[in-house]
KOLKOLBA-619237 format. One line per field, with one value per residue: residue number from 1; x negated, y negated, z negated of N, C-alpha, C in turn. Coordinates in pm, 1 decimal, m for minus. Atoms other than C-alpha are relative to their C-alpha. Last residue first. Example, Ala and Ser with C-alpha at 12.3 -4.5 7.8 and 13.67 -1.06 7.14 Angstrom:
BEGIN
balo	2_1
n.x	82.0_m89.0
n.y	119.0_119.0
n.z	6.0_0.0
ca.x	m1367.0_m1230.0
ca.y	106.0_450.0
ca.z	m714.0_m780.0
c.x	77.0_m90.0
c.y	m109.0_m120.0
c.z	m73.0_0.0
This chain:
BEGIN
balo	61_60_59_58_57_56_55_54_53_52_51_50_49_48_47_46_45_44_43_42_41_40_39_38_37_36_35_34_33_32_31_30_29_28_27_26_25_24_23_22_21_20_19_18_17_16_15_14_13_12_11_10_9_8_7_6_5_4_3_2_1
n.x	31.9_103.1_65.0_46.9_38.1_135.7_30.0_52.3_155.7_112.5_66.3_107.0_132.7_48.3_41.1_67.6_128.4_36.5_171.0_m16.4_47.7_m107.7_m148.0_m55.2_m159.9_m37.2_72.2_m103.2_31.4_m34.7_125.9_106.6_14.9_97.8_m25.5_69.0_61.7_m109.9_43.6_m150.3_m45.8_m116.9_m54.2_m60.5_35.1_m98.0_45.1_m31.3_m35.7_53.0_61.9_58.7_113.3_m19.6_26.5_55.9_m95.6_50.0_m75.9_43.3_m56.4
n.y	139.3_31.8_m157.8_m21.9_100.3_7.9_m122.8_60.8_105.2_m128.2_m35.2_108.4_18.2_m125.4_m7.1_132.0_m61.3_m135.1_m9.1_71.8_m133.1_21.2_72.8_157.4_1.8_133.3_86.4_47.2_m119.7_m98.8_m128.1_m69.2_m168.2_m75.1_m119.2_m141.5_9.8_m8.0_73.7_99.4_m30.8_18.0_98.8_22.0_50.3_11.8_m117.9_m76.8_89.5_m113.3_m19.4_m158.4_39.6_121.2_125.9_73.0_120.5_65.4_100.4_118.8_82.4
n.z	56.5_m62.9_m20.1_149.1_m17.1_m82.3_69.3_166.3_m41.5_m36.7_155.8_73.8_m82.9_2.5_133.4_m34.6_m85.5_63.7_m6.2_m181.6_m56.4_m103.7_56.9_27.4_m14.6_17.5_m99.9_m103.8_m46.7_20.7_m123.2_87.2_m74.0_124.8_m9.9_m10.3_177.7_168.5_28.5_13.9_m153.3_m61.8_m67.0_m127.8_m184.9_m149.6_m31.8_95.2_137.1_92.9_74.0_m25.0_m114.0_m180.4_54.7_m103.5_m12.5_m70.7_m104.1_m19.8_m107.1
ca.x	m2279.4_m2137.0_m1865.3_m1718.2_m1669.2_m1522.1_m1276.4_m1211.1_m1183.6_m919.2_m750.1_m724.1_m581.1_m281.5_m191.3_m153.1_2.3_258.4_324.7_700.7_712.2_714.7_648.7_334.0_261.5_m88.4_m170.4_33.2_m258.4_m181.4_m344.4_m70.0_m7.9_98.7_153.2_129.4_333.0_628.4_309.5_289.3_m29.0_m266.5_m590.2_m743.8_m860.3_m758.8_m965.7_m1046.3_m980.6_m1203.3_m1119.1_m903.4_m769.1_m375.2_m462.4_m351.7_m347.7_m442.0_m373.8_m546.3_m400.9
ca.y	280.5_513.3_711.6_326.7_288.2_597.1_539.8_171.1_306.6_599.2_281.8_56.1_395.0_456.1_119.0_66.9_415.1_340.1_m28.1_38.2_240.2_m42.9_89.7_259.2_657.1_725.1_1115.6_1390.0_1430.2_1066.2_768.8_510.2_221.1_m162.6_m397.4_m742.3_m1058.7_m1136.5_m1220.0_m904.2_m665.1_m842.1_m640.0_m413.2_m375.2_m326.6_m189.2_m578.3_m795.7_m651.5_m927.6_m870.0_m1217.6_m1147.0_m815.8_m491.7_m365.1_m1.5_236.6_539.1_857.6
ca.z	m1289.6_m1024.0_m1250.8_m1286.7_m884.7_m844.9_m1143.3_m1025.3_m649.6_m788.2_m1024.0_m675.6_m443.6_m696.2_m715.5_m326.2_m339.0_m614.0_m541.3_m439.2_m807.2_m1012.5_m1348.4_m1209.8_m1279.9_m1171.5_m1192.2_m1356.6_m1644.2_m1665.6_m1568.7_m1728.9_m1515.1_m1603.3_m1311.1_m1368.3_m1268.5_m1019.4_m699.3_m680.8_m609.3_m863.0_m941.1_m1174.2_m1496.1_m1884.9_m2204.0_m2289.1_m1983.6_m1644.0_m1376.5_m1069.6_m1016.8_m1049.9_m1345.2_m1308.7_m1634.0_m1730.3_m1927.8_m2026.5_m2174.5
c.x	m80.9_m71.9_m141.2_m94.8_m111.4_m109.2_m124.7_m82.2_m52.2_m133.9_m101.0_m5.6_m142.9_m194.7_m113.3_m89.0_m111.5_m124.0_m74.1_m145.9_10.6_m100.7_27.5_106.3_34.8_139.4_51.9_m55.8_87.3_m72.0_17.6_m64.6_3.5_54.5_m36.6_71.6_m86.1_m93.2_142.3_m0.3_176.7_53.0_147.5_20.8_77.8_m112.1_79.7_30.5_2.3_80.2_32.4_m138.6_m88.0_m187.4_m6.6_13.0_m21.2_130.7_m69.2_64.5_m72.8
c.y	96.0_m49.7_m48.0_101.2_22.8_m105.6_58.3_131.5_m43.2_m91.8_138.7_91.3_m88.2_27.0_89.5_60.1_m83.4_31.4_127.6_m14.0_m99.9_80.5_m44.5_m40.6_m171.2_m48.2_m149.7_m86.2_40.9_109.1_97.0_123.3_69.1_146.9_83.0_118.4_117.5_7.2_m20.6_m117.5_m78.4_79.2_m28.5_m108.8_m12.8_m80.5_3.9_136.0_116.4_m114.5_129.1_29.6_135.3_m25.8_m103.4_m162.9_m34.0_m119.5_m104.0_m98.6_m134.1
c.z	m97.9_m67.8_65.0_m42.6_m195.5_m74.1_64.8_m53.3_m105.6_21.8_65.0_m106.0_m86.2_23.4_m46.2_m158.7_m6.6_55.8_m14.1_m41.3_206.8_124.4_115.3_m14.7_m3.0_m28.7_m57.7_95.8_196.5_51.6_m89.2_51.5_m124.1_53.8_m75.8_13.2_m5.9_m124.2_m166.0_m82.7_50.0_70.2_37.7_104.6_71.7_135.2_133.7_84.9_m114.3_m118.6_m132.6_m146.1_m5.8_20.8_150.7_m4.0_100.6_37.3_39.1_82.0_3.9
């Protein structure tokens, strides 16, 4: 399993990425066999979309 942090300015910290999507604080995922499961499930798709573009994005490099 790999988690992930979404982070308010979007920088890379240790084995966490992402970006803000509330201004309450981070969003922590874990990229399950199941898919993206976020603790607050109202960001689900938003969330969903930034760790597939990270995962794209990473695969490119």
């Amino acid at each position: 399993m790999t988690n992930f942090r979404i982070d308010m300015d979007g920088r890379n910290s240790g084995p966490w990425m992402g970006h803000c999507l509330s201004e309450m604080g981070c969003i922590w995922l874990a990229d399950t066999p199941q898919g993206v499961l976020p603790h607050e499930r109202e960001h689900a798709a938003i969330v969903k979309q930034t760790v597939e573009a990270y995962h794209a994005f990473t695969k490119s490099l």
